[in-house]
C-alpha positions in Angstrom: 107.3 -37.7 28.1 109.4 -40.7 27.7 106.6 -42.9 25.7 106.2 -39.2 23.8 109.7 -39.5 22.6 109.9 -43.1 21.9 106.8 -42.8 19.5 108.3 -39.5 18.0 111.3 -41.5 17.0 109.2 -44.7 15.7 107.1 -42.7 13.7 109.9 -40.9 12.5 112.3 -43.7 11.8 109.0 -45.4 9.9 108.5 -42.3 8.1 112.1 -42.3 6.8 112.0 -46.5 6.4 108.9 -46.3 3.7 110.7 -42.7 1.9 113.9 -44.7 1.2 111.8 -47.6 0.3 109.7 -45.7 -2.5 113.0 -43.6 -3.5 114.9 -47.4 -4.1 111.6 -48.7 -5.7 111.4 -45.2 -7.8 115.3 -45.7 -8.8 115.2 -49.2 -9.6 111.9 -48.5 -11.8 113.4 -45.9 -13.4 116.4 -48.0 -14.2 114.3 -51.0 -15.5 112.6 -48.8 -17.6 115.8 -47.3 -19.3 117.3 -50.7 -19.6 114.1 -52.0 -21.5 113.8 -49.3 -23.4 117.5 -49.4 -24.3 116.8 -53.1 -25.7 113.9 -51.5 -27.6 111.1 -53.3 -25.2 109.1 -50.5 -25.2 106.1 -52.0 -23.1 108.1 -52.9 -20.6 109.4 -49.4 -20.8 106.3 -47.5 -19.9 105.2 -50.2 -17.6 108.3 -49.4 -15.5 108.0 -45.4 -16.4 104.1 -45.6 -15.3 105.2 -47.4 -11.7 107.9 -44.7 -11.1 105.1 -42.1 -11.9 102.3 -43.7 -9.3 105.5 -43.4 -7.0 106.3 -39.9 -7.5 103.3 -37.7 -9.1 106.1 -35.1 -9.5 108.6 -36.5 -11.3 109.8 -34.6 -14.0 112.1 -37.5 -15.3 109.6 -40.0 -15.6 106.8 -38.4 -17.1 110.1 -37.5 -19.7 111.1 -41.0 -20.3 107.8 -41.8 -20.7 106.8 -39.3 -23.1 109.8 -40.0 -25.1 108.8 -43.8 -25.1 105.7 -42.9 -26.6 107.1 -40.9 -28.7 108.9 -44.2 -30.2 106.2 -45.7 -30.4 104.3 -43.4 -32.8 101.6 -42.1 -30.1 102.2 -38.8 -30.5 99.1 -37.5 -28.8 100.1 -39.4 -25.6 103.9 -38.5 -26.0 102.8 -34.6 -26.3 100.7 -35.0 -23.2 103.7 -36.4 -20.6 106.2 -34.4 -22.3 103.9 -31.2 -21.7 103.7 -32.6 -18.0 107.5 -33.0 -17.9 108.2 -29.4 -19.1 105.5 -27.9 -16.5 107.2 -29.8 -13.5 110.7 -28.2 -14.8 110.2 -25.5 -16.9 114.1 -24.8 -17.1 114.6 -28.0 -18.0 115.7 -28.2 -22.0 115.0 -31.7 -23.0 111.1 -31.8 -22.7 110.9 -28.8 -25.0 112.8 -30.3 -27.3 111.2 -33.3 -27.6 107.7 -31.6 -27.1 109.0 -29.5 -30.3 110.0 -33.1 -32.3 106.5 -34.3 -31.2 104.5 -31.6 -32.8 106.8 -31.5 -35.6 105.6 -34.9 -36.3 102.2 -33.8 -36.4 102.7 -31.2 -38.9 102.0 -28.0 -36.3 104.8 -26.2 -37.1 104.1 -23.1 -35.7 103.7 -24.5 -32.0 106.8 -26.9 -32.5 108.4 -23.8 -33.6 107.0 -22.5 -30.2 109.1 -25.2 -28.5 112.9 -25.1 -30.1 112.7 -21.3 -29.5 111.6 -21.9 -25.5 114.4 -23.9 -25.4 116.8 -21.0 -27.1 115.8 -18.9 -24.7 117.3 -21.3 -21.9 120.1 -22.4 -24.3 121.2 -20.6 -27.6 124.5 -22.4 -27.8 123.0 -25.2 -29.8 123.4 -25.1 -33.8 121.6 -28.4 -33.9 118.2 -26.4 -32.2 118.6 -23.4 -34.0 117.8 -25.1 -37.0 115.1 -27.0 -35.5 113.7 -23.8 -34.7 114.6 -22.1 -38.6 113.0 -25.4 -40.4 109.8 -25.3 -38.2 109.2 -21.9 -38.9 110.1 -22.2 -42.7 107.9 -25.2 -43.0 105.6 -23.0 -41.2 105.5 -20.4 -44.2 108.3 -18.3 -42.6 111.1 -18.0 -44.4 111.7 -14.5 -42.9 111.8 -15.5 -39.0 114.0 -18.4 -40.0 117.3 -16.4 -41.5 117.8 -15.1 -37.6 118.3 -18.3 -36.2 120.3 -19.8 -39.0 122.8 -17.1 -39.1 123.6 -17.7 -35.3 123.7 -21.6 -36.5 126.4 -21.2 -39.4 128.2 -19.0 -36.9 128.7 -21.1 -34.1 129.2 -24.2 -36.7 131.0 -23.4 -39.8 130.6 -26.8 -40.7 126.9 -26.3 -40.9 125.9 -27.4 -44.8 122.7 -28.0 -44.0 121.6 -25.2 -42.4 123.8 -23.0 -45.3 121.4 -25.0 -47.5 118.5 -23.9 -45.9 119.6 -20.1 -45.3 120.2 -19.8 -48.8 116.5 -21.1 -49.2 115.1 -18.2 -47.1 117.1 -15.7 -48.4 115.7 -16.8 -51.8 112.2 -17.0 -51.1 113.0 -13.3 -49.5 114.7 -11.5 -52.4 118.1 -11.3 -51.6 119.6 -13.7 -54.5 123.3 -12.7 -54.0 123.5 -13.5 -49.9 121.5 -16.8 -51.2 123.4 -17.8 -53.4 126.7 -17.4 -51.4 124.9 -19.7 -48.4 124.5 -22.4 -51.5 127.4 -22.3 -52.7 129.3 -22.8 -48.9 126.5 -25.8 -48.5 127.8 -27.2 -51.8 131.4 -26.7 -50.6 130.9 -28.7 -47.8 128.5 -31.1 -48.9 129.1 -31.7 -52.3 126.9 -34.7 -52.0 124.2 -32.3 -51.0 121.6 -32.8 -54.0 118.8 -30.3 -52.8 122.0 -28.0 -52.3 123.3 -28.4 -55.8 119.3 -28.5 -57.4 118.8 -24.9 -55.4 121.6 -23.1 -56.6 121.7 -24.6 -60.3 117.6 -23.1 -59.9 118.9 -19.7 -58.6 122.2 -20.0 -60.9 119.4 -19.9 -64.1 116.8 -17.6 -62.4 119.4 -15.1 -62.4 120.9 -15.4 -66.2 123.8 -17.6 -65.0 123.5 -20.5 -67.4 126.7 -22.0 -67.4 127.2 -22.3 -63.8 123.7 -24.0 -63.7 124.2 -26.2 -66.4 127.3 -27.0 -64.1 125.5 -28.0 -61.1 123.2 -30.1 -63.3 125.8 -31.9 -64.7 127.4 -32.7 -61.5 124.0 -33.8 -60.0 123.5 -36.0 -62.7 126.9 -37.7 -62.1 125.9 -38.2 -58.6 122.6 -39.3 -59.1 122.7 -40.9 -62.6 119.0 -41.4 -63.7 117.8 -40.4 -67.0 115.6 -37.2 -65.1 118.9 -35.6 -64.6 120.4 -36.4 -68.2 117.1 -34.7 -69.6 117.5 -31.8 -66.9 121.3 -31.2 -68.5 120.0 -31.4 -71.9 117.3 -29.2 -71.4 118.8 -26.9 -69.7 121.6 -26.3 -72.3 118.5 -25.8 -75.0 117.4 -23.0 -72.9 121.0 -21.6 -73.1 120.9 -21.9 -76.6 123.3 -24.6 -76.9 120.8 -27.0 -79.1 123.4 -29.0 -80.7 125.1 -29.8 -77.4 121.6 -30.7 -76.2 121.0 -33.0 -79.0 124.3 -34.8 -78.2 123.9 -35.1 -74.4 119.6 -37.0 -74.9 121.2 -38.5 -77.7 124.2 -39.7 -75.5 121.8 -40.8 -72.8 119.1 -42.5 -75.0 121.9 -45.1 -76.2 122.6 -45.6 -72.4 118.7 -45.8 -71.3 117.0 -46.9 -74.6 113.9 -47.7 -72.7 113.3 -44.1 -71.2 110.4 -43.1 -72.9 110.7 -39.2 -71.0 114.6 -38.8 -72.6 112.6 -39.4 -76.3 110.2 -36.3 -74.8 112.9 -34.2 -74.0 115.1 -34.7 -77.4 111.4 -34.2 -79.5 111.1 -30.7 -77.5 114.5 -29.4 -78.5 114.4 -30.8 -81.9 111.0 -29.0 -82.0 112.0 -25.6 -80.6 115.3 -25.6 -83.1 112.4 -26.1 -86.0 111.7 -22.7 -85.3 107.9 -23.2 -85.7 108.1 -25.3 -88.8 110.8 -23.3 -90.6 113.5 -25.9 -90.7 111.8 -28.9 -91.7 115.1 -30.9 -91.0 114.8 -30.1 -87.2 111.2 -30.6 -87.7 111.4 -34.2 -88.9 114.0 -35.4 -86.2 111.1 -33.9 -83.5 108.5 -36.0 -85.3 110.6 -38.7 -85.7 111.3 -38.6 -81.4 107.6 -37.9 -80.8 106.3 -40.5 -82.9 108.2 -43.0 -81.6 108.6 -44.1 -77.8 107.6 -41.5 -76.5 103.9 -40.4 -77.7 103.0 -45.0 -77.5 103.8 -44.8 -73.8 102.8 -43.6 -70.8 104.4 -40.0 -70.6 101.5 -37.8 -69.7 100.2 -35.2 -71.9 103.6 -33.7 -72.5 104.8 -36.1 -75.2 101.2 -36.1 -76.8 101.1 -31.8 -76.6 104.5 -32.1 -78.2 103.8 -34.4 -80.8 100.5 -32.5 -82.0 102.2 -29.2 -82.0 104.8 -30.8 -84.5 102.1 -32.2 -86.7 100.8 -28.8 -86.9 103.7 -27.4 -88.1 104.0 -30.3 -90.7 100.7 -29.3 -92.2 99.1 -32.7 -90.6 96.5 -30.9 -89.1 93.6 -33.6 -89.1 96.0 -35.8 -87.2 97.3 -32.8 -85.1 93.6 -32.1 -84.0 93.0 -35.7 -83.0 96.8 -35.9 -80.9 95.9 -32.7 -79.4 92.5 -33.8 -78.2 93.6 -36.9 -76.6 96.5 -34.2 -75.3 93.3 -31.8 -74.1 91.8 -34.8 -72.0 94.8 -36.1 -69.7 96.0 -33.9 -66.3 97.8 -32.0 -65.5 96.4 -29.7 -68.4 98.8 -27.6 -70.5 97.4 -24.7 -71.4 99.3 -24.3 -74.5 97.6 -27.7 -75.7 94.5 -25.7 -75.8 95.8 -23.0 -78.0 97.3 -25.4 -80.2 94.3 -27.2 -80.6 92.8 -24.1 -81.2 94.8 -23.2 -84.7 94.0 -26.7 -85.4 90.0 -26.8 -85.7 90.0 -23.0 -86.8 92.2 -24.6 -89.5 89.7 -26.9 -90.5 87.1 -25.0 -89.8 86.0 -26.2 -86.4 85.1 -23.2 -85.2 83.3 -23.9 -82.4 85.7 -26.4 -80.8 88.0 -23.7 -81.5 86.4 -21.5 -79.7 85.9 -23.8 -76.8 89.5 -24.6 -76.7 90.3 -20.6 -75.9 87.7 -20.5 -73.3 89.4 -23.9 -71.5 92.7 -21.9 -71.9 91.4 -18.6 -70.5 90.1 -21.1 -67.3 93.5 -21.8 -66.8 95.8 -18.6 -67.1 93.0 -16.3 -65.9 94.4 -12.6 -66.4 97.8 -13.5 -65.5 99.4 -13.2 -68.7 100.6 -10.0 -69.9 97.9 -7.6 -71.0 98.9 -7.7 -74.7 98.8 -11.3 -74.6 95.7 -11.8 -73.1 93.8 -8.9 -75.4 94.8 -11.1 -78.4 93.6 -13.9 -76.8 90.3 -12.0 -75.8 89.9 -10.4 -79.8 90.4 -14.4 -81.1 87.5 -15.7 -78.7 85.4 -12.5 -79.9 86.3 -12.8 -83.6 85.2 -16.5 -83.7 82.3 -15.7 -81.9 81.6 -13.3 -84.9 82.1 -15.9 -87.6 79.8 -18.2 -85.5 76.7 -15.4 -85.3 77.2 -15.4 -82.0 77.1 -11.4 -81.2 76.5 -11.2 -77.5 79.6 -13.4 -76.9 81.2 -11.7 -79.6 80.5 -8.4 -77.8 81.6 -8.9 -74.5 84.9 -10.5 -75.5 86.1 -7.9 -78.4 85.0 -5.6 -75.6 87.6 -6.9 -73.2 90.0 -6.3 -75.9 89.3 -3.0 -76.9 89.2 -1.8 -73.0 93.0 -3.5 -72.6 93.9 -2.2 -76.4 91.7 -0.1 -78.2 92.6 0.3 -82.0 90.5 1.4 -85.0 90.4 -1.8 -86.2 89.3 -3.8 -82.9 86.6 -1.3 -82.6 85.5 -1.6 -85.8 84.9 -5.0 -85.2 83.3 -4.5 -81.6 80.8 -1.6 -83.4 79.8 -4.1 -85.7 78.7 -7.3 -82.9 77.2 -4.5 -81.0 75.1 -3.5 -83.9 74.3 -7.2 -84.7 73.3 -7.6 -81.3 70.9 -4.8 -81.5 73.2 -2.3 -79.2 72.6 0.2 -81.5 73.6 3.4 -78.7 76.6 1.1 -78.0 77.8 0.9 -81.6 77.7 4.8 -82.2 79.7 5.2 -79.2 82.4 2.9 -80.1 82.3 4.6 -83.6 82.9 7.5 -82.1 86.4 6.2 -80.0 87.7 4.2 -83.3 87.3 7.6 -85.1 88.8 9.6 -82.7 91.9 7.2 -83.2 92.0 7.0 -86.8 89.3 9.7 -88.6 89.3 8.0 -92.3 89.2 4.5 -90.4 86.6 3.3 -94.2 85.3 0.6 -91.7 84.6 3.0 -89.0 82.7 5.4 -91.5 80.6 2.9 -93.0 79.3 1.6 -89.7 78.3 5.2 -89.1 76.8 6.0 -92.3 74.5 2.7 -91.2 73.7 4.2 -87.6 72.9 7.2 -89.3 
């Protein structure tokens, strides 16, 4: 019983020898691998971080430490693995799911780091800082809705909070309520005036909603804090759209003495000298838009807009073999304006290019589909038909006058339908379109002859 007893207490006092051993060698590897990591040696790091894990399997700490070390690094597949290790070890522990959230914010999975800031909310909800982690994942998750919950508990618990005002007022934007968003906006702006997404939100929602004064505010101020010649051009612009064209003149005019080699302030300056010409009517506004266009802006590298701009303003001048050319080149460059094509459009049919004017229609149809209003896109429609006529082309003809006649039937559309169907040969189709123009308009002389020739 004795040598029982005295192996008992051997094996027990060995037992607890090689435990304290591994806990001091766990400690001091865990402390090694903060230190390094503190002085940004981050391979020393998870060396130490990887010896405190062979000691303990278990440890929530270190497979944390060392998750958040890859995480540093960039290895974001390895971080997420540790840190999801960490958070199963200690699921009440905050910290991995907040870091496991950052991780897969990273990699652009919004919905599960999303996942992660509101696990964490559920343990904590004290924190404004992870209650707009949680709002921003699921807005950059295509959730504006779920993120105004969270962000209203943020700006309550910080009133401080212009950021998340900022984004609040985004959601509650992008979710119809304009008059809570713009009070969220207008606190962000308060206390960040700094804030230039902020300021560019509200002066947005400021015009959306018929407010141009305040927006032209905003603008102004964002161009004093962030004084490039995009934001002089976004002032001047903006007051053209308010109708204030003189004071729009003045401000590019102002900004073109102060950036002389700003080729896009020239753009701007040619498109409200253009829209004060009133399509050609005052040749004075008309000239000064030429004079722009022609200048800096359509030799250099601006995109199509300065090029769209200037052929437009040729148009209205009369130069309409040079208009044809400019809007060609225009025609050719991305991203495609579809109002180039239209313009080029009364170009050729103004020469008599007929057929590249009917192929600039079709380009524009490609790119506005049926979303312009109905009246709009039956003109459209009646143009690309008519052409069609003029080129002998009757089953195109047909099909597109049809379009128009089904979106705006008048006698005179469906004169002009009757008559490609009966060019086409549709002769049962002509008699029945007759028969709707004459229901509309009875002594329709068109209408009657077509019938008298069915007859």
């Amino acid at each position: 019983m004795a040598a029982v007893t005295v192996a008992l207490l051997l094996g027990g006092t060995a037992f607890a020898y090689v435990t304290l051993s591994k806990e001091r060698e766990y400690r001091r590897l865990i402390e090694a691998g903060n230190a390094a990591l503190a002085a940004d040696q981050t391979f020393e790091a998870i060396e130490a971080f990887s010896g405190a894990i062979a000691l303990k399997s278990d440890s929530m700490l270190a497979y944390l430490r060392r998750g958040e070390t890859y995480h540093r690094q960039g290895q974001l597949q390895a971080a997420e693995r540790d840190l999801r290790r960490a958070s199963r070890l200690d699921p009440t522990a905050t910290r991995p799911l907040e870091q496991l959230g950052d991780v897969h914010f990273e990699l652009l999975n919004y919905a599960r780091a999303a996942d992660r800031y509101a696990d964490y909310v559920a343990l904590d909800d004290r924190s404004p800082r992870l209650l707009y982690k949680l709002a921003l994942s699921r807005y950059r998750a295509g959730n504006p809705a779920g993120s105004i919950e969270p962000l209203v508990r943020a700006v309550a618990l910080d009133d401080q909070f212009a950021d998340a005002n900022y984004l609040l007022g985004v959601c509650l934007r992008e979710t119809n309520h304009p008059e809570q968003a713009q009070r969220s906006l207008e606190k962000a702006v308060t206390l960040a005036p700094a804030l230039i997404v902020a300021r560019e939100e509200l002066a947005s929602l400021y015009e959306q909603t018929g407010h141009m004064n305040q927006a032209i505010d905003h603008l102004e101020a964002l161009s004093s804090l962030d004084p490039r010649p995009l934001r002089r051009i976004a002032v001047g612009l903006a007051q053209a759209r308010a109708g204030r064209s003189n004071q729009a003149v003045l401000t590019l005019g102002q900004a073109i003495e102060r950036y002389p080699e700003s080729s896009g302030l020239y753009v701007a300056l040619g498109r409200v000298w253009l829209e004060a010409a009133k399509g050609g009517k005052d040749r004075i506004a008309l000239s000064k838009a030429l004079e722009a266009l022609q200048g800096n802006a359509a030799s250099s590298d601006t995109g199509p807009e300065a090029q769209s701009l200037l052929g437009r303003a040729l148009l209205q001048a009369g130069q309409v073999e040079m208009a044809e050319r400019v809007l060609q080149q225009a025609a050719t460059k991305l991203p495609a304006d579809p109002q180039v094509f239209l313009d080029l459009a009364d170009a050729a049919e103004r020469l008599g290019h007929l057929a590249d004017a009917r192929t600039a229609l079709l380009k524009h149809h490609a790119l506005v589909g049926d979303d312009s209003s109905a009246v709009r896109q039956a003109r459209l429609d009646m143009r690309v038909g008519e052409l069609s006529l003029k080129l002998k082309d009757f089953p195109t003809a047909v099909h597109w006058l049809a379009r128009a006649a089904d979106a705006t039937p008048s006698a005179r559309l469906l004169a002009e339908l009757a008559q490609a169907q009966l060019s086409a040969g549709q002769t049962d189709a002509a008699r029945d379109t007759v028969a709707r123009g004459l229901e509309l308009e009875p002594r329709n002389r068109t209408l009657l002859a077509i019938s008298r020739r069915l007859r």
